[in-house]
TORPA-357279 format. One record per atom (N, C-alpha, C): residue number from 0; residue in three letters; chain; x, y, z. Coordinates in Angstrom, 3 decimals. Example, Ala and Ser with C-alpha at 12.3 -4.5 7.8 and 13.67 -1.06 7.14 Angstrom:
BEGIN
REC     n   res   chain         xx         yy         zz
REC     0   ALA       A     13.190     -5.690      7.800
REC     0   ALA       A     12.300     -4.500      7.800
REC     0   ALA       A     13.200     -3.300      7.800
REC     1   SER       A     12.850     -2.250      7.080
REC     1   SER       A     13.670     -1.060      7.140
REC     1   SER       A     12.900      0.030      7.870
***
This chain:
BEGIN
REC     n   res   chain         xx         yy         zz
REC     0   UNK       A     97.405     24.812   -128.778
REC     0   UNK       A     96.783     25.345   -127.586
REC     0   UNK       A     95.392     24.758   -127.436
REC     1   UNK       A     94.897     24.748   -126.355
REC     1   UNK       A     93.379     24.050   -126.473
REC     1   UNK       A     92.565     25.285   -126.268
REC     2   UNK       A     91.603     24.258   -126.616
REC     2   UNK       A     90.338     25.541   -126.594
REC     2   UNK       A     89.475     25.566   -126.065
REC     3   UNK       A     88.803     26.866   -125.379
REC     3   UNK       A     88.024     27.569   -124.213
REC     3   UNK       A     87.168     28.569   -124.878
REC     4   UNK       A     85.897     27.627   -125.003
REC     4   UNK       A     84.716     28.899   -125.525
REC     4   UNK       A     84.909     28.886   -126.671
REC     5   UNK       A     85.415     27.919   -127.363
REC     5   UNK       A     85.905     28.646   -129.163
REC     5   UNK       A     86.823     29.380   -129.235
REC     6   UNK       A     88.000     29.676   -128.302
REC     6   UNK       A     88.986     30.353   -128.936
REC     6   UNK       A     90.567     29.804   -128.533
REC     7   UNK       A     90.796     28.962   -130.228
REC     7   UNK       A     91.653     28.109   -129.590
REC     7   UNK       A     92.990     28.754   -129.716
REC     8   UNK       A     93.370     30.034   -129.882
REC     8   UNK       A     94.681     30.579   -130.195
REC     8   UNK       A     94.670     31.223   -128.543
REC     9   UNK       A     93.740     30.645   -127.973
REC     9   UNK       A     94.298     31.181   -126.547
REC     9   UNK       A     93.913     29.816   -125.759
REC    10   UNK       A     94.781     29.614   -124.703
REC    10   UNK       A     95.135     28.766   -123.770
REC    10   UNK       A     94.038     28.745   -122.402
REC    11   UNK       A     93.785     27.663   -121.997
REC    11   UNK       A     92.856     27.964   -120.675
REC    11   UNK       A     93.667     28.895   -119.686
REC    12   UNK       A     94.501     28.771   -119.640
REC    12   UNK       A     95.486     29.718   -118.414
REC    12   UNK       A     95.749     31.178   -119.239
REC    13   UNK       A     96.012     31.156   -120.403
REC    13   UNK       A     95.785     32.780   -120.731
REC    13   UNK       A     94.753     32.911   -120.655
REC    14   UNK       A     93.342     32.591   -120.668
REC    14   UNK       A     91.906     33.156   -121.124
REC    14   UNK       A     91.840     33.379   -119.986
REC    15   UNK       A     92.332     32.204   -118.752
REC    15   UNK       A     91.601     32.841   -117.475
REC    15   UNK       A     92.295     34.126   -117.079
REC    16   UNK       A     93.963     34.360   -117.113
REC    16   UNK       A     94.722     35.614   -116.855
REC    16   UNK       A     93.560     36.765   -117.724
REC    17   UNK       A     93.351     37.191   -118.398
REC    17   UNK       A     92.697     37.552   -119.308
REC    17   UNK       A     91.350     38.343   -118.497
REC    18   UNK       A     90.963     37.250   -118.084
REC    18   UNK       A     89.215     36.459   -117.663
REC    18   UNK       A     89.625     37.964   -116.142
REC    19   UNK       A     90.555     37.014   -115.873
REC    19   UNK       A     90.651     37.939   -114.496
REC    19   UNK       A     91.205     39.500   -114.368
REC    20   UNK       A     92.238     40.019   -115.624
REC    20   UNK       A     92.237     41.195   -116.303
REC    20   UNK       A     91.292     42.367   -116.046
REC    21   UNK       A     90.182     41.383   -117.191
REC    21   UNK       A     88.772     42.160   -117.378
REC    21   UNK       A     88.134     42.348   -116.161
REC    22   UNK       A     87.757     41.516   -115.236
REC    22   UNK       A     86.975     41.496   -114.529
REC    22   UNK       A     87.497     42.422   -113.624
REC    23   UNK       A     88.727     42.889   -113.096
REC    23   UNK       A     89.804     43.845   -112.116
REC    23   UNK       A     89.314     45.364   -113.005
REC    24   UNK       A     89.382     45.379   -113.973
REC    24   UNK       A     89.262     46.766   -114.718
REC    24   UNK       A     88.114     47.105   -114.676
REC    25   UNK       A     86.961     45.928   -114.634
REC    25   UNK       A     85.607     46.210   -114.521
REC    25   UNK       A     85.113     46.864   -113.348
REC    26   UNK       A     86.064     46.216   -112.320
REC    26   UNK       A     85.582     46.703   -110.682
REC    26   UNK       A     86.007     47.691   -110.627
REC    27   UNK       A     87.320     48.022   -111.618
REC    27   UNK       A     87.896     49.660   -111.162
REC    27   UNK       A     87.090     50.496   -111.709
REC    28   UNK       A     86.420     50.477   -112.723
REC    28   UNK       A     85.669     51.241   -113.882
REC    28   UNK       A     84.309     51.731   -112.666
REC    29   UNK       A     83.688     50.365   -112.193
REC    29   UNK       A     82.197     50.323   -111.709
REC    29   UNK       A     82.731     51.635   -110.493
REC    30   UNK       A     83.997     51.117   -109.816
REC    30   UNK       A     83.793     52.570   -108.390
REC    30   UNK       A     83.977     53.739   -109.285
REC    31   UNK       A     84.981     53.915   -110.043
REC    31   UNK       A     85.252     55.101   -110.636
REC    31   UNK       A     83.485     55.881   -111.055
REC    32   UNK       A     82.645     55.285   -111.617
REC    32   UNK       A     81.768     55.459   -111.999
REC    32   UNK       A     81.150     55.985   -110.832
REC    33   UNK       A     80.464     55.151   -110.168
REC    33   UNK       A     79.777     54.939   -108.538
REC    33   UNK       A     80.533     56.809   -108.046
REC    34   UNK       A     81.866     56.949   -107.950
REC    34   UNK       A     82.074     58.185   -107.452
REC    34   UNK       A     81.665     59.272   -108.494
REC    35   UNK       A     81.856     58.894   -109.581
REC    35   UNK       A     81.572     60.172   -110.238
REC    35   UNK       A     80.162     60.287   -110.301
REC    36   UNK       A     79.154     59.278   -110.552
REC    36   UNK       A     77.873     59.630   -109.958
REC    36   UNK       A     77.918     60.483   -108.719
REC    37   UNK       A     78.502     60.258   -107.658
REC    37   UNK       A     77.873     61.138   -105.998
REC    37   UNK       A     78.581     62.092   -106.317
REC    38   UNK       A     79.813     62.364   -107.369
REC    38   UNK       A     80.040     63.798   -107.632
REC    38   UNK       A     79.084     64.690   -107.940
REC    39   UNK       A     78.252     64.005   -109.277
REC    39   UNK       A     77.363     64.515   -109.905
REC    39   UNK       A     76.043     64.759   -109.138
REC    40   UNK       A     75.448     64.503   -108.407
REC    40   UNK       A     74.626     64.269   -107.558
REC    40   UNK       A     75.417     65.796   -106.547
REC    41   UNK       A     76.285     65.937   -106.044
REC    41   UNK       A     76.831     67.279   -104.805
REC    41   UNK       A     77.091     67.950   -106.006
REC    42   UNK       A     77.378     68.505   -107.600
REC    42   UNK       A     77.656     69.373   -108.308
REC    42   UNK       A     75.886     70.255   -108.401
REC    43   UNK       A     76.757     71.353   -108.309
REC    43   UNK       A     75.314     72.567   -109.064
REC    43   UNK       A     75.082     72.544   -110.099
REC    44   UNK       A     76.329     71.703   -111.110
REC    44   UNK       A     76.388     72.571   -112.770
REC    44   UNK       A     76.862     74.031   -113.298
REC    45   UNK       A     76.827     74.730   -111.902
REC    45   UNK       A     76.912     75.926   -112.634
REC    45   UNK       A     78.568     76.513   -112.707
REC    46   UNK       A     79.443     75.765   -112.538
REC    46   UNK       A     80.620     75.843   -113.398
REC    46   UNK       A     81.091     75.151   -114.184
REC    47   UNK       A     82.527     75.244   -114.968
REC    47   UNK       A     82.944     74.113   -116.008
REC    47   UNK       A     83.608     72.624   -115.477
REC    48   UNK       A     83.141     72.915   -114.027
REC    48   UNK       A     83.472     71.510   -113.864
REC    48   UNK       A     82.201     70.282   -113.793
REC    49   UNK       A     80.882     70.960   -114.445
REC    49   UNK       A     79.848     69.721   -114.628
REC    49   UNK       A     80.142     69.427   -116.159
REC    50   UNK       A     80.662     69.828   -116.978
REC    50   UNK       A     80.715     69.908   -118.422
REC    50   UNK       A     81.857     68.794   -118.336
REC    51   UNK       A     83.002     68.765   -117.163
REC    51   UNK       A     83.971     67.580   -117.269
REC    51   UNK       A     83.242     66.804   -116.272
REC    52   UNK       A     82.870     67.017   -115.834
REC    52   UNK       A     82.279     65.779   -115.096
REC    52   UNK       A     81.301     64.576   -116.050
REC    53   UNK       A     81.091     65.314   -116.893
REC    53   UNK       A     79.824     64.954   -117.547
REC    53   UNK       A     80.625     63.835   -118.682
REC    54   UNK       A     81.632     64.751   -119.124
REC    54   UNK       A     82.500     63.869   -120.381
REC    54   UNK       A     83.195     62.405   -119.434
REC    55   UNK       A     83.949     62.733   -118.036
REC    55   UNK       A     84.275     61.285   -117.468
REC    55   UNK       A     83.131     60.484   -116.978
REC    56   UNK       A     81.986     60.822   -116.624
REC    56   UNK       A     80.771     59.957   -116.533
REC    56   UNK       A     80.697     59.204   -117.831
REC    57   UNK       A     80.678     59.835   -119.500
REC    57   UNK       A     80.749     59.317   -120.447
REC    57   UNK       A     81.670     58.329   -120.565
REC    58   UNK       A     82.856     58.491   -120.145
REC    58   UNK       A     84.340     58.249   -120.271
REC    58   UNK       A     84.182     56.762   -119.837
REC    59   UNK       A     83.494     56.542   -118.460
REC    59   UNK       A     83.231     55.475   -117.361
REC    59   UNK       A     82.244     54.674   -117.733
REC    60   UNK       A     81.555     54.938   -118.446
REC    60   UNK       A     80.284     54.280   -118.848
REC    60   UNK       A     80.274     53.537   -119.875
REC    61   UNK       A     81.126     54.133   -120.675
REC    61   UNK       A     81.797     53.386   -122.591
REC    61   UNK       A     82.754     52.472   -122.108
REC    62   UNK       A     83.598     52.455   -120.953
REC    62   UNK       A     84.578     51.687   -120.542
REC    62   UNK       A     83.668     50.290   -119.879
REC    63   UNK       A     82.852     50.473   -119.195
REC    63   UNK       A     82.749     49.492   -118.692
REC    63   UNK       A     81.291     48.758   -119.947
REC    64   UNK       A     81.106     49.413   -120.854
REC    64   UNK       A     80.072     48.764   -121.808
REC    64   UNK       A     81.294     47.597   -122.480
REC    65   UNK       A     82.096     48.580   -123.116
REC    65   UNK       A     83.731     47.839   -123.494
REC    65   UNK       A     83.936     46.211   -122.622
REC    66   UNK       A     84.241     46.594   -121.638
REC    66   UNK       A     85.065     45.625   -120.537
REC    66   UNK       A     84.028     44.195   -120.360
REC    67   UNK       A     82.132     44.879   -120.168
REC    67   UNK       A     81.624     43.687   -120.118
REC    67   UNK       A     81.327     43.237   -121.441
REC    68   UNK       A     81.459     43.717   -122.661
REC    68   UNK       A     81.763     42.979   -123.811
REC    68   UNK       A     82.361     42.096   -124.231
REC    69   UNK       A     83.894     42.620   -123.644
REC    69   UNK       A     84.839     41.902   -123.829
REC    69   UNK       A     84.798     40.423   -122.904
REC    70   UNK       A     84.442     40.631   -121.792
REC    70   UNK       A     84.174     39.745   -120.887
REC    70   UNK       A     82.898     38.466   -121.525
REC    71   UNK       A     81.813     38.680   -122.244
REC    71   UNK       A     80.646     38.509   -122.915
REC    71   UNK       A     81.588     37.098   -124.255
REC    72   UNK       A     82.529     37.881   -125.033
REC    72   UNK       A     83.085     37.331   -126.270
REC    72   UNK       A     84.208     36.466   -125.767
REC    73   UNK       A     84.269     36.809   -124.351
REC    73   UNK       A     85.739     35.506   -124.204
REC    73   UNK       A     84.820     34.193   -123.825
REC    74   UNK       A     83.341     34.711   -122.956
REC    74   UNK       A     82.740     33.564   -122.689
REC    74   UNK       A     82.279     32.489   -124.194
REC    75   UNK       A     81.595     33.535   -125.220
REC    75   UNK       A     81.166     32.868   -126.405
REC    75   UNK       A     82.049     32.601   -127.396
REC    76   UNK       A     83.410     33.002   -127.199
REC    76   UNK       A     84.657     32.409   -127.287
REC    76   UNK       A     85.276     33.259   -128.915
REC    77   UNK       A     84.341     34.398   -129.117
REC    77   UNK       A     84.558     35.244   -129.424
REC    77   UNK       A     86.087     36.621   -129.719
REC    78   UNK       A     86.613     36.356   -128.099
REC    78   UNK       A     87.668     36.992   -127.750
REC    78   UNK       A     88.386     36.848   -128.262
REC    79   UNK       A     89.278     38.190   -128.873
REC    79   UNK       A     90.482     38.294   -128.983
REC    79   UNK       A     90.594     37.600   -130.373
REC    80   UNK       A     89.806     37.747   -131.114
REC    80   UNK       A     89.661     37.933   -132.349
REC    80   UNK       A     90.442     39.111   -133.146
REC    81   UNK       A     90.783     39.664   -134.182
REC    81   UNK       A     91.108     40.706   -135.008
REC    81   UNK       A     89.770     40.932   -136.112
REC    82   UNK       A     88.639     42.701   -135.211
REC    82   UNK       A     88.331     43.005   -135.800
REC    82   UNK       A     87.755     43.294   -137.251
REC    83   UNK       A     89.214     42.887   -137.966
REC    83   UNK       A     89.247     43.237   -139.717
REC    83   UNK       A     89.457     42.146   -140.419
REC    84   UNK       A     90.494     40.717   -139.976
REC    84   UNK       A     90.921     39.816   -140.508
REC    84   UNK       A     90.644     38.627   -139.221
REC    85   UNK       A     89.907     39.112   -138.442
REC    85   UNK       A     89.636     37.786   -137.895
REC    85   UNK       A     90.237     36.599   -137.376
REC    86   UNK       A     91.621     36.877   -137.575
REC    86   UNK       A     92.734     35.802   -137.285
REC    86   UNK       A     92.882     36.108   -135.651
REC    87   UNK       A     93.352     35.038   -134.610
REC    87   UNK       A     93.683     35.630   -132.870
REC    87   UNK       A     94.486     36.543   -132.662
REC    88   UNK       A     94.005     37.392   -131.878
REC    88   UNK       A     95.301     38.667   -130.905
REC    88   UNK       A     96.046     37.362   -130.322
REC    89   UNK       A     97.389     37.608   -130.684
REC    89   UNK       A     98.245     37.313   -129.751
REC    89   UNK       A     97.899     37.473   -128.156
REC    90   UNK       A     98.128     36.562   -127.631
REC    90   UNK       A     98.128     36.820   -126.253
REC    90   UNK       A     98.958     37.870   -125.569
REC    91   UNK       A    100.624     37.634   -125.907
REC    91   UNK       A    101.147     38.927   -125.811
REC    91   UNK       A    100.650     40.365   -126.120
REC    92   UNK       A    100.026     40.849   -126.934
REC    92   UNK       A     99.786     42.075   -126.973
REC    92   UNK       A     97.672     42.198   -126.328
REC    93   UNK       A     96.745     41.123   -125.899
REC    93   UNK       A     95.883     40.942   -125.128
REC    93   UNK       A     96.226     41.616   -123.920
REC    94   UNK       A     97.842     41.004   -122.914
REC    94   UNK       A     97.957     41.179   -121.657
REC    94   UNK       A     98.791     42.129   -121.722
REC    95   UNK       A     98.395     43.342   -122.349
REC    95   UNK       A     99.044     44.479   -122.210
REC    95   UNK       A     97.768     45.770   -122.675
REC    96   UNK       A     97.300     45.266   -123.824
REC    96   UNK       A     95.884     45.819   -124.417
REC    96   UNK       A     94.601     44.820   -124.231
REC    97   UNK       A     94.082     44.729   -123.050
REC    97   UNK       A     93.294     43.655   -122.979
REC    97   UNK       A     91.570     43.763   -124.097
REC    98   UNK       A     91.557     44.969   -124.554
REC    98   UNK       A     90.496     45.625   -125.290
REC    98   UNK       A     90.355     45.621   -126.685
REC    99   UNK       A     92.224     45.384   -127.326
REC    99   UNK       A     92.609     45.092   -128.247
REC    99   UNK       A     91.662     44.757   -129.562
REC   100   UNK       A     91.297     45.248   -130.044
REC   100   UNK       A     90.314     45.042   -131.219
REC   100   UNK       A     91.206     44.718   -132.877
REC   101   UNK       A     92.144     45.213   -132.611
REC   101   UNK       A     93.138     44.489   -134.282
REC   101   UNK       A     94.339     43.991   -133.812
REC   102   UNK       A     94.668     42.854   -134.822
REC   102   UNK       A     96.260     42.482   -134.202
REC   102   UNK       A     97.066     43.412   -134.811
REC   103   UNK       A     98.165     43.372   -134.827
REC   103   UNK       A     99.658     44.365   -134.503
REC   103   UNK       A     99.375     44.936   -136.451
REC   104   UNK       A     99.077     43.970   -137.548
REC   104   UNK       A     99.073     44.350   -138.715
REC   104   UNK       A     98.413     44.738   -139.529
REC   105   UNK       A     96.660     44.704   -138.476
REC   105   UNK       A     95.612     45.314   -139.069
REC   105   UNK       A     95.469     46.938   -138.264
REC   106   UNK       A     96.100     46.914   -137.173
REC   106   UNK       A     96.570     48.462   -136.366
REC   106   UNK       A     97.522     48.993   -137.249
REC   107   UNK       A     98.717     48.409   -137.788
REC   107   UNK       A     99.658     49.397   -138.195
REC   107   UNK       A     98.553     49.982   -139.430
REC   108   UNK       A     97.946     49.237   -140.233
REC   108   UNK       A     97.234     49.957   -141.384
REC   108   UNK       A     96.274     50.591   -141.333
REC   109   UNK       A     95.820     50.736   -139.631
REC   109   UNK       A     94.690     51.222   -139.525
REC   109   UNK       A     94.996     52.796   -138.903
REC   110   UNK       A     96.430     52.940   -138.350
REC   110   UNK       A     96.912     53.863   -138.126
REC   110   UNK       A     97.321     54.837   -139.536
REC   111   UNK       A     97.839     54.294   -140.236
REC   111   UNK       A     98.478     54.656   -141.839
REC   111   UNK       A     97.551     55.264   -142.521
REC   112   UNK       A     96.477     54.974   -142.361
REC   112   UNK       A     94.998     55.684   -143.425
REC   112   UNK       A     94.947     56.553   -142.979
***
């Protein structure tokens, strides 16, 4: 496969599928956010729905720190690395878990502990 940014277990045409992934989840993340701000902004607080409001503001905010990370490590070619052993995410399990932080055998053991 050739290599893009330093990461040669992924292909210029997967990195960009990928590339363009992230960047779609990012825009969904940024409105999701954007509304739950003007929620927060018309809430009083004074029921239990600022206490959830408050956790998906969290929710929206870790996602898109995530997403432009991920976006950050495909440029410095970083991406799609395995966490623990460092060897490439498969592309197959990338374009399904694009956030993917272990491949399939450092997850099963990380589930097992």
């Amino acid at each position: 496969m050739s290599e893009l940014g330093g990461t040669p277990h992924l292909s210029s045409v997967q990195a960009q599928a990928l590339r363009l992934e992230l960047q779609e989840q990012l825009a969904r993340r940024s409105s999701q956010l954007l509304g739950l701000q003007a929620d927060a902004s018309e809430t009083t607080g004074a029921d239990d729905s600022w206490q959830e409001l408050l956790v998906s503001l969290a929710a929206a905010d870790r996602a898109i720190a995530e997403l432009t990370n991920a976006l950050d490590q495909l440029t410095t070619g970083e991406y799609g690395r395995c966490a623990h052993c460092e060897r490439g995410i498969p592309f197959e399990r990338l374009k399904i878990r694009p956030l993917a932080r272990y491949c399939i055998d450092c997850q099963r053991r990380n589930e097992a502990a």
